[in-house]
C-alpha positions in Angstrom: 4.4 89.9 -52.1 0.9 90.0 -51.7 -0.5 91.1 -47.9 -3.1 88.3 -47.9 -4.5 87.3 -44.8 -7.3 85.6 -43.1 -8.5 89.0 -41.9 -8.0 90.4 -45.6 -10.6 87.9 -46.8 -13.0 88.7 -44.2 -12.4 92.3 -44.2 -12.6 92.2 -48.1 -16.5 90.8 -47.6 -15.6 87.6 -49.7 -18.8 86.5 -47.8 -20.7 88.7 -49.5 -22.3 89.0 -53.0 -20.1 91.9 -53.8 -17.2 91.5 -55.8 -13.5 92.0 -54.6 -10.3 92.5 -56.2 -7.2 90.3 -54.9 -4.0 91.4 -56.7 -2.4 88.2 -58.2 0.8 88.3 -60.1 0.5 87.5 -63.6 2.6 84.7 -63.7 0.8 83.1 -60.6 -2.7 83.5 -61.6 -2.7 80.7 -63.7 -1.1 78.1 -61.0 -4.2 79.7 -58.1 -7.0 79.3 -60.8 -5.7 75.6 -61.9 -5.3 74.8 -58.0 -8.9 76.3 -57.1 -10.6 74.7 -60.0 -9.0 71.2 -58.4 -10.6 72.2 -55.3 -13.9 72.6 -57.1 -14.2 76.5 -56.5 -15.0 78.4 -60.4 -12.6 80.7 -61.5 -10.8 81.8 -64.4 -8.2 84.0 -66.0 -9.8 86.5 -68.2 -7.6 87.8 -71.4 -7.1 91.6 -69.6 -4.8 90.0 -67.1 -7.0 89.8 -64.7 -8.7 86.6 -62.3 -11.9 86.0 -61.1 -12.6 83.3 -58.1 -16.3 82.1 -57.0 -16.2 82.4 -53.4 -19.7 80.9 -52.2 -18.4 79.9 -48.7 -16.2 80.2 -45.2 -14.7 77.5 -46.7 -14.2 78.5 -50.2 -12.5 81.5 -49.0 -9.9 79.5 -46.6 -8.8 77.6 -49.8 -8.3 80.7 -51.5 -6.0 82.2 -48.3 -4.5 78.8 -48.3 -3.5 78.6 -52.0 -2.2 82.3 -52.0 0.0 81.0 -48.7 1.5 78.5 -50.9 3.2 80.5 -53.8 3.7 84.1 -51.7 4.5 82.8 -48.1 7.9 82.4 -47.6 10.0 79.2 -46.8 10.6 80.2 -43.5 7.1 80.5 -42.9 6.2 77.5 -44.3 8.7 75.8 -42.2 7.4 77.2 -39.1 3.7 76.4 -40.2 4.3 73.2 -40.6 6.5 72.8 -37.1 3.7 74.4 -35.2 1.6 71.3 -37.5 3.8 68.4 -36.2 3.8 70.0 -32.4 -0.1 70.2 -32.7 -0.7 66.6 -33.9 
C-alpha cells in the first residue's frame, strides 16, 4: 500500500515546478493515468514502468490524493469516509 496523503502531496512540493516521484503499482498506473486524464490533468505511462502526472494546481493535486484513495484505501476506510459524508450532508 502506498502511504499517500494530503500532507505527502504538500510535503512532496507538488506545488512546485520540481518534479516528484509517487510510487504507483504497475498494474494501477494505468487505471490513475486513464482516471486523471478524465479529470483533464496530463499524464502518461512511459514504457520504463514508470508515470508521470501534470500537477499545475491545489486542485490538481487533490484529484491525484483522491484517485490514489480510491484503488489503495481500504474498504473500511472507504466505508467510514463516506459515513462521515452522509453525517456531514
Amino acid at each position: 500500500m502506498n502511504d499517500f496523503t494530503p500532507d505527502s502531496v504538500k510535503d512532496a512540493g507538488f506545488f512546485s515546478a520540481d518534479q516528484h516521484v509517487v510510487s504507483i503499482n504497475r498494474s494501477d498506473r494505468w487505471l490513475v493515468c486513464y482516471r486523471l486524464q478524465d479529470l483533464g490533468i496530463a499524464c502518461n505511462c512511459l514504457p520504463d514502468g514508470s508515470f508521470r502526472a501534470q500537477i499545475d494546481s491545489p486542485v490538481d493535486a487533490i484529484q491525484l490524493w483522491s484517485v490514489m484513495q480510491q484503488l489503495t484505501g481500504s474498504r473500511t476506510a472507504h466505508l467510514n469516509w463516506l459515513a462521515r459524508c452522509w453525517r456531514s450532508s
